[in-house]
C-alpha positions in Angstrom: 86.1 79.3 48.5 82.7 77.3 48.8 81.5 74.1 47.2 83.2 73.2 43.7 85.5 76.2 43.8 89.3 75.7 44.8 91.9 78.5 45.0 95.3 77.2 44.1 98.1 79.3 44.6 101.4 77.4 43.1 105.6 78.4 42.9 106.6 76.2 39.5 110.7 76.4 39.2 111.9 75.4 35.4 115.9 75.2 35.2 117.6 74.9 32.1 120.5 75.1 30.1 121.7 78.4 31.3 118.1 79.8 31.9 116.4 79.9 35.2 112.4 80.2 35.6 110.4 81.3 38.5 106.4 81.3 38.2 103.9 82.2 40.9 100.2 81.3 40.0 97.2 82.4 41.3 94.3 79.7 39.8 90.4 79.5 40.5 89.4 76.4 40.0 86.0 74.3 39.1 85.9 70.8 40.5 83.3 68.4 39.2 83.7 64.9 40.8 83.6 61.7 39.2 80.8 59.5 39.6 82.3 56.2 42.0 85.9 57.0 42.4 87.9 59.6 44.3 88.7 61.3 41.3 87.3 65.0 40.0 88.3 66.9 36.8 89.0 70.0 37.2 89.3 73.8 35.1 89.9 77.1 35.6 92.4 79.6 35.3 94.3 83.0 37.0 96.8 85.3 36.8 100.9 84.5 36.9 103.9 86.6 37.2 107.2 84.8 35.4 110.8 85.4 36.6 113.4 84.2 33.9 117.0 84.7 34.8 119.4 84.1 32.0 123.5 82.7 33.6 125.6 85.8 33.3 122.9 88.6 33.1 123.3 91.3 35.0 119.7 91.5 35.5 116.5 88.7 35.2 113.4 89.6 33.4 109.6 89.8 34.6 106.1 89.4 33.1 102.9 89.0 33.4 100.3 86.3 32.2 97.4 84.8 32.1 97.1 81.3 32.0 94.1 78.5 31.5 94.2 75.2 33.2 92.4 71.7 32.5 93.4 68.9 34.8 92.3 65.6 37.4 92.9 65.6 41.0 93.0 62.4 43.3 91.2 63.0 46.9 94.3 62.5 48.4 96.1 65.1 46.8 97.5 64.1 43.5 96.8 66.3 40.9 97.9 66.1 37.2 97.1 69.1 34.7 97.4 70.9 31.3 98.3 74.9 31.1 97.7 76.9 28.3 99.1 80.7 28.9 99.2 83.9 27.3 102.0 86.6 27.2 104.8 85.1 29.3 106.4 81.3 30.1 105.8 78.5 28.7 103.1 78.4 26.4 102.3 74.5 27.1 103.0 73.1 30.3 101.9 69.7 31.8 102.5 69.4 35.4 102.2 66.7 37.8 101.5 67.1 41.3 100.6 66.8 45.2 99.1 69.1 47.5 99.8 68.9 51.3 97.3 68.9 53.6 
């Protein structure tokens, strides 16, 4: 999208004891720089579909969300953020990561 605007699609994969989860996000996000460094906060927010697949079941489960995001991102890709969601998945999620260019 234009100016301060940033799609993000993302794949997150959680494994656990005997639980396996899939998320695909789809996040619209605000960037506002900050003043003298390569840094900008950003927030936003989008839809995500959760796949949880339990060892042994015969079949996995899927739901919907919504989830809201709050976060920093480096110029050169790094990004760090806090996720709040509703519905389905985690609740609370921190996340740490890089985007290719």
């Amino acid at each position: 999208i234009a100016g301060a605007w940033r799609v993000r699609p993302a794949l997150d994969i959680g494994v656990g004891q005997k639980i396996t989860l899939v998320s695909g996000l789809f996040d619209l996000l605000y960037r506002v720089p900050v003043a003298g460094t390569s840094w900008a906060i950003q927030a936003g927010g989008g839809p995500a579909v959760h796949v949880l697949t339990r060892t042994g079941a015969a079949e996995s489960e899927t739901e919907g969300a919504f989830s809201v995001v709050l976060g920093a991102v480096h110029a050169k890709g790094l990004f760090t953020d806090v996720r709040l969601s509703r519905r389905a998945g985690p609740e609370l999620a921190f996340t740490l990561g890089y985007t290719f260019r």
